[in-house]
C-alpha positions in Angstrom: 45.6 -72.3 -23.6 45.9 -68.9 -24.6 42.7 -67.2 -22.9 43.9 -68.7 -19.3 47.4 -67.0 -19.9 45.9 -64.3 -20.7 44.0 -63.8 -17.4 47.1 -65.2 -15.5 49.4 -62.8 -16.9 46.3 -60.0 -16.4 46.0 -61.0 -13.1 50.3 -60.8 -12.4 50.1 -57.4 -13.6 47.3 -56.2 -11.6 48.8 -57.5 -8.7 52.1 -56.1 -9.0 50.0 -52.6 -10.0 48.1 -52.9 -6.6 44.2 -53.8 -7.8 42.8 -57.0 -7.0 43.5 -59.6 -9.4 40.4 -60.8 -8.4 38.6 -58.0 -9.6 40.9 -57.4 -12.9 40.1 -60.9 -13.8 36.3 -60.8 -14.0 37.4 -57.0 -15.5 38.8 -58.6 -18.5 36.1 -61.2 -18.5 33.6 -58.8 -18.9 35.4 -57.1 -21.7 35.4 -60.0 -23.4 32.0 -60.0 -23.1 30.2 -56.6 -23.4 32.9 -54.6 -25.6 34.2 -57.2 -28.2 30.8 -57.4 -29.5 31.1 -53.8 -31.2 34.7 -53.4 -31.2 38.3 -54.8 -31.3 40.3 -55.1 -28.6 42.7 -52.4 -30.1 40.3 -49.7 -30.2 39.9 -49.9 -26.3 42.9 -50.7 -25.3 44.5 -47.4 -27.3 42.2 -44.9 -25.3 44.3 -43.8 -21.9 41.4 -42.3 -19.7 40.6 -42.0 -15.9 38.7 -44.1 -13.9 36.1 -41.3 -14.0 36.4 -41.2 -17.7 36.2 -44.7 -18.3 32.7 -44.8 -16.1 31.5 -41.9 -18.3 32.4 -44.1 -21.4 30.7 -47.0 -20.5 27.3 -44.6 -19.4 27.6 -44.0 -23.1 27.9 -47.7 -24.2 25.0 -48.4 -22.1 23.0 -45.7 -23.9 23.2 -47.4 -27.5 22.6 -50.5 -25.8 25.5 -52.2 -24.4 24.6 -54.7 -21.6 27.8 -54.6 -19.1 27.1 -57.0 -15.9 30.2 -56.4 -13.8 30.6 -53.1 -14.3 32.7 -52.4 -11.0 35.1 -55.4 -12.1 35.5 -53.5 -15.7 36.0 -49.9 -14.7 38.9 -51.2 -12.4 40.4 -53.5 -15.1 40.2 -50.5 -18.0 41.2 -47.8 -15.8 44.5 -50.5 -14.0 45.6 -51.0 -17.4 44.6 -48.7 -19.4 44.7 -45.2 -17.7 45.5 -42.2 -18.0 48.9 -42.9 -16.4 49.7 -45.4 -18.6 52.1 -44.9 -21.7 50.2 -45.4 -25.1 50.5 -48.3 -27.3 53.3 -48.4 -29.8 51.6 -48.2 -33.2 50.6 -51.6 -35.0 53.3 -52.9 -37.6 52.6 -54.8 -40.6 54.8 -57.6 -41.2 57.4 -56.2 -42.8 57.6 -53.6 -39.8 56.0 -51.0 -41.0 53.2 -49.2 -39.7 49.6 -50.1 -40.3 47.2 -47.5 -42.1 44.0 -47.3 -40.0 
């Protein structure tokens, strides 16, 4: 149940940001996909880059061997929700609400 509210609520934000749902859907599909393999979701959703940027990071994925199919669908997704214009994560809290070592 969780994965389809996921996308749902992906796609609700996309849509109220102005990219196609459509689009940010298969985005976040693809993520799943290609990025998770190597690393956590937290890691790529911290970084706050560009569209441009976010192209240029996935060229280097796809030099040490990362496979990315939809690559359109996840440059648009990354850079819709995690730009540059977009405020940075709050840190990570432990359970008793303090803040996680990395």
């Amino acid at each position: 149940m969780k994965p389809k509210l996921l996308l749902v609520g992906g796609a609700l934000a996309a849509a109220a940001l102005g990219a196609d749902p459509s689009v940010v859907a298969r985005g976040e599909k693809e993520e799943a996909r290609s990025c998770i393999a190597c690393h956590s979701l937290r890691i790529v959703h911290s970084q706050r880059l560009s569209k441009a940027a976010w192209g240029r990071e996935l060229d280097k994925m796809a030099g040490w061997g990362t496979k990315v199919e939809d690559r359109d669908a996840l440059v648009e997704y990354l850079a819709t929700n995690f730009g540059d214009d977009k405020a940075p994560q709050p840190p990570a809290l432990t359970r008793d609400g303090s803040q996680q070592k990395k």
